[in-house]
Structures are given as C-alpha cells and as structure tokens.
C-alpha positions as CSV (number, residue, x, y, z in Angstrom):
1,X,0.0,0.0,0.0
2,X,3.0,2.3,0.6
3,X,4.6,1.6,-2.6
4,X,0.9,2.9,-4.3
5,X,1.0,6.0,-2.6
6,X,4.6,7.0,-3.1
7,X,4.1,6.2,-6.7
8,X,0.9,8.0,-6.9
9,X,3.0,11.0,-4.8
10,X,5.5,10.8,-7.5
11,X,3.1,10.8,-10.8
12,X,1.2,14.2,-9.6
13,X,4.4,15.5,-8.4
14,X,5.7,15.2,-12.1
15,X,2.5,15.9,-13.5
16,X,2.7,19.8,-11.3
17,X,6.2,19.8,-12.4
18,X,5.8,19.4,-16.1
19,X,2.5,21.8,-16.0
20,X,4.9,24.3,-14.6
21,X,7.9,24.2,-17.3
22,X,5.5,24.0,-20.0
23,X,3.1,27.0,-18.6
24,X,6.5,29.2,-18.7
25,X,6.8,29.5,-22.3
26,X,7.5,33.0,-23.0
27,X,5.2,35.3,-24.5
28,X,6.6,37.1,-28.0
29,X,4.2,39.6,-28.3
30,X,5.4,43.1,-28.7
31,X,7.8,45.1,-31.1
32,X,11.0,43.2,-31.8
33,X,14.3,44.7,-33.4
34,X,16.4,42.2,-35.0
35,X,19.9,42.3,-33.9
36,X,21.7,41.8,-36.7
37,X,25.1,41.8,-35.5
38,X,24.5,38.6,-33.7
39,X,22.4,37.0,-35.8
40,X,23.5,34.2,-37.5
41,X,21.8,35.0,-41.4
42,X,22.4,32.5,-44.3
43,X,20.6,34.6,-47.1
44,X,21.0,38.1,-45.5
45,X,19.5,40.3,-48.6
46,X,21.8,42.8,-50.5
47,X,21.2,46.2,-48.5
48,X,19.3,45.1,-45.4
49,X,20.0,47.5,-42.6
50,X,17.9,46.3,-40.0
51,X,14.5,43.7,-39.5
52,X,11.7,45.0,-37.4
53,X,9.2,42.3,-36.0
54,X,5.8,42.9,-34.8
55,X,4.3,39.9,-32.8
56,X,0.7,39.2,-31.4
57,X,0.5,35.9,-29.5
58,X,-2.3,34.3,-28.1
59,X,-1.2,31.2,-26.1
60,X,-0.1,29.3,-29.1
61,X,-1.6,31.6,-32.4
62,X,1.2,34.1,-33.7
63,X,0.2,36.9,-35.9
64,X,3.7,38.0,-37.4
65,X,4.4,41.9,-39.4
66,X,7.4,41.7,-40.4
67,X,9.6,44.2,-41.7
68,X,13.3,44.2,-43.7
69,X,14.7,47.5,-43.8
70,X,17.2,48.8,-46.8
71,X,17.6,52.6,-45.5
72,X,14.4,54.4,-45.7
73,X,12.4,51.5,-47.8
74,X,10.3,49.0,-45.7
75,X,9.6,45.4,-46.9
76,X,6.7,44.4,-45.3
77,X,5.0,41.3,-44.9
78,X,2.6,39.7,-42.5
79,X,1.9,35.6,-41.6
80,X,-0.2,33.7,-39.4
81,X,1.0,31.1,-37.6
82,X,0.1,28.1,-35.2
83,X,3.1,26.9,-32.9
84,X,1.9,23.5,-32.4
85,X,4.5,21.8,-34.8
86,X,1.9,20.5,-37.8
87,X,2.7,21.4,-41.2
88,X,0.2,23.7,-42.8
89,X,-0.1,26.4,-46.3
90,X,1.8,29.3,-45.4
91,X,1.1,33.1,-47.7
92,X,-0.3,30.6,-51.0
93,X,3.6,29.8,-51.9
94,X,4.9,27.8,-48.9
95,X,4.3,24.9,-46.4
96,X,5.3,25.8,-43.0
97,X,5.0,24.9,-39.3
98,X,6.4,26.9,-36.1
99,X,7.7,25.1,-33.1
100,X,7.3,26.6,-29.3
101,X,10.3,26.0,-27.0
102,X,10.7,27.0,-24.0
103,X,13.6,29.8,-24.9
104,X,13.1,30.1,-28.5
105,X,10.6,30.1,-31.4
106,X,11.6,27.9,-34.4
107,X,10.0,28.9,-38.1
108,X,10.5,26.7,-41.1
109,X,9.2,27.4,-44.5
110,X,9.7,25.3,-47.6
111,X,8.5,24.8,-50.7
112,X,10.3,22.6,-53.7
113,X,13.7,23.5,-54.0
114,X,13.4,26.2,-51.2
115,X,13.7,25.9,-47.0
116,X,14.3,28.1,-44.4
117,X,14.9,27.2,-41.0
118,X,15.0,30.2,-38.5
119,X,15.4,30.1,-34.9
120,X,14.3,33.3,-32.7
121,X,16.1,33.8,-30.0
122,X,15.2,36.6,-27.0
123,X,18.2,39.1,-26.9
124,X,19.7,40.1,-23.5
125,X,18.6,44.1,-24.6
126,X,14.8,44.9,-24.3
127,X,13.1,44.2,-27.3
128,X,16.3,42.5,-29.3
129,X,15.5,39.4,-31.3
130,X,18.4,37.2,-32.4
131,X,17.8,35.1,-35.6
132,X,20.0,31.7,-36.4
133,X,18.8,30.8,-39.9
134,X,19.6,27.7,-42.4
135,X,18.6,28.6,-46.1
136,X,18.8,26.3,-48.7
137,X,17.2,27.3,-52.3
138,X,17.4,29.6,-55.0
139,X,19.8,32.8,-55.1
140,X,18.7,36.1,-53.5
141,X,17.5,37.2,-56.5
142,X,14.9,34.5,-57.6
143,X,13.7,34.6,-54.1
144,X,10.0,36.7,-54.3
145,X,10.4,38.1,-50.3
C-alpha cells in the first residue's frame, strides 16, 4: 500500500512539475528589433540594414508583421501562424510549421527546391530578437520576399 501512494506521490508530483515548465513559455508579443550583429543569417539580402518584428500571440496563435529595412524602404510582410508543430499552407507559396520551445521560437518554411529554418532567440537588450537561420534554395534574387 505504501509503494501505491509513493508512486501516486511521484506521478502528480511530475504531473505539477511538467505543468509548470511547460506554462512558462515565454510570450513574444510586442515590437522586436532584430539584432543583426549577432544573428547568424544564411541569405541576408543585398542592403538590409535592419528587420523590425511585430508579434501578437495568443497562447499558441502568432500573428507575425514583419519588416526588412534597406535605409528608408520597408519590406513588409505579415503571416499567421500556429506553434503546435503541424505542417500547414503558409502566404499561398509555402508549407510551414512553427515550433514553441521553452527559450526560442523555431520557423520553417519550404516549398520545392526552397527551405528556411530560423530560430528566434530573446536578446539580453529589451526588445532584441536574435535570428540563427539555415537557407537552402534559389539565389537572393529569384527569391519573391
């Protein structure tokens, strides 16, 4: 009868435990500056002088404005996103899914011949993002951003 409790203990014990790690994901919503000095950026565009991201999150739903700047020009575009790692049509063009962890947010967008693999990263400065993207594809310019 011991042995049932203490195992009983130790399943709800691990049960609170796991609630807890997974209840502190962090929360990405607000106005991010890419840092582009520490980024890590495999197809950086000719000219980009800074990324601005926009982020509204609702537990797991991402609403993503995203801006590349080349001096005074802005790049915009915008995607909606679900971070619970299943593979769905991204803007028309792309297949995509977006992975939660507990530090990071990971994007990946592919299509044939094309994939991007980008891993956000909160910066130690308020409102930095870091980026460590894997590109494989096309060249730059046969890329539609």
């Amino acid at each position: 009868m011991k042995n049932k409790i203490k195992i009983l203990i130790s399943v709800i014990a691990l049960f609170f435990y796991q609630s807890q790690i997974f209840g502190q994901s962090p929360n990405y919503t607000g106005t991010w500056v890419l840092n582009l000095d520490k980024s890590q950026l495999e197809d950086r565009p000719n000219g980009l002088t800074g990324s601005l991201f926009i982020i509204k999150q609702d537990v797991t739903k991402f609403r993503l404005t995203r801006y590349h700047l080349f001096g005074d020009k802005k790049n915009k575009i915008k995607f909606k996103m679900v971070a619970d790692r299943k593979t769905r049509s991204v803007k028309i063009l792309f297949r995509g899914k977006l992975e939660q962890n507990v530090n990071s947010l990971q994007a990946t967008l592919w299509r044939k011949n094309f994939s991007n693999l980008v891993t956000y990263k909160f910066g130690n400065d308020q409102n930095e993002l870091i980026a460590d993207e894997v590109y494989t594809g096309n060249p730059k310019s046969k890329v539609n951003e």
